[in-house]
Every structure is written in C-alpha cells, then in structure tokens.
C-alpha positions as CSV (number, residue, x, y, z in Angstrom):
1,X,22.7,-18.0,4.4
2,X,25.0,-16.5,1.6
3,X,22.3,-16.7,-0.7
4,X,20.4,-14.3,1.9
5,X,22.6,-12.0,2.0
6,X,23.4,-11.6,-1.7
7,X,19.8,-11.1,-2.5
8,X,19.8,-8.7,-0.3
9,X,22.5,-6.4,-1.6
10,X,20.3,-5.5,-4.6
11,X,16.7,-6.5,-3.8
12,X,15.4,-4.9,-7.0
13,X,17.8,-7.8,-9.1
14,X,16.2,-10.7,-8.2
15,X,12.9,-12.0,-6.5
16,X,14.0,-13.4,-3.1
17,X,15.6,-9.8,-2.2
18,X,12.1,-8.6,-2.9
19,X,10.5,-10.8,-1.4
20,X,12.5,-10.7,1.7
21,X,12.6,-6.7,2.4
22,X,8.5,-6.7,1.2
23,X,8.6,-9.1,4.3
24,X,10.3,-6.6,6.9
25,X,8.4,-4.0,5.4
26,X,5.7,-5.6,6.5
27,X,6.3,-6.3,9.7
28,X,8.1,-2.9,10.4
29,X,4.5,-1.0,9.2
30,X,2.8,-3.7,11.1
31,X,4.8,-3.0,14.2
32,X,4.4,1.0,13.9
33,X,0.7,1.1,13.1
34,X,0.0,-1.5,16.1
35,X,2.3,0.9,18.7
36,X,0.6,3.8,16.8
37,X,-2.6,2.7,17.5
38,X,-2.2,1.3,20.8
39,X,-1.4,4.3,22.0
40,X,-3.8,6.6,21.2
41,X,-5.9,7.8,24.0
42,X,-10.1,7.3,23.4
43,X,-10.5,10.4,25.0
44,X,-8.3,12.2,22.0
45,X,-10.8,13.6,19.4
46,X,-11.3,11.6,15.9
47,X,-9.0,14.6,13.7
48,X,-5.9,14.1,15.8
49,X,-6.4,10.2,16.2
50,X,-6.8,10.3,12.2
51,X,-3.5,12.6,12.3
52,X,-1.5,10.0,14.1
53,X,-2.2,7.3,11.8
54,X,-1.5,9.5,8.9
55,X,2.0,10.5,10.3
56,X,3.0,6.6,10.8
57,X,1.5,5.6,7.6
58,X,3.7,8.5,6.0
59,X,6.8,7.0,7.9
60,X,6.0,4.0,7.1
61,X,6.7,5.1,3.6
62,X,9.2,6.7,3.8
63,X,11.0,3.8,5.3
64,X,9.6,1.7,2.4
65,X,11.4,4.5,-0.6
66,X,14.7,4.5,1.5
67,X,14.9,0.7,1.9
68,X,13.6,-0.5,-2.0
69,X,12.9,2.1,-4.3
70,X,15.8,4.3,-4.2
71,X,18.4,1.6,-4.3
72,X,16.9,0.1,-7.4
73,X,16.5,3.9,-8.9
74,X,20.5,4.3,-8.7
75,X,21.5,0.9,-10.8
C-alpha cells in the first residue's frame, strides 16, 4: 500500500502513478458521461442534448489538467 501512495504523490515520476490516476480518470469521465447521458430527456432537441455532453466532456477535462498535468508542469 505504501508503494500506492508514493506513486501517487507525483504521478508524472513514475509509471504506476500514471497508470493509477489514468485509471480514476477513467472511471470518473465514465461515471459523468453515463449520469450525463442518462439524464437527458428524448424530448430535449438534438443542440442542447449535444450541449450537455460537450459541458461534461469539458469538465471532464478539466478534472483531468487539475489532477495530472498541472502537477507534473510545477516539478
């Protein structure tokens, strides 16, 4: 478990911290784009249904800079 956590202190240093925050990455854009698109009413019209999945996929990225990117930017 120690090994865990120190490869997660700086992901960008080693593979297994990659590995392991590309993992909940995944699973956290998984879980908003399956809540996103569950729901979304049929009735809605295709722009705003379009809209909505553009919104998550942009939070979904920003979560993504804030977790990996910008702590390997300041080492």
């Amino acid at each position: 478990m120690d090994i865990l956590r120190e490869s997660m202190a700086l992901p960008v240093d080693n593979f297994l911290g990659m590995l392991l925050y590309a993992v909940i990455y995944i699973f956290v854009a998984g879980l908003v784009f399956s809540l996103a698109l569950k729901f979304i009413p049929n009735r809605l019209p295709y722009a705003v249904k379009s809209l909505i999945v553009f919104i998550a996929i942009i939070i979904s990225l920003i979560v993504w800079w804030q977790m990996i990117v910008e702590p390997g930017l300041n080492l």
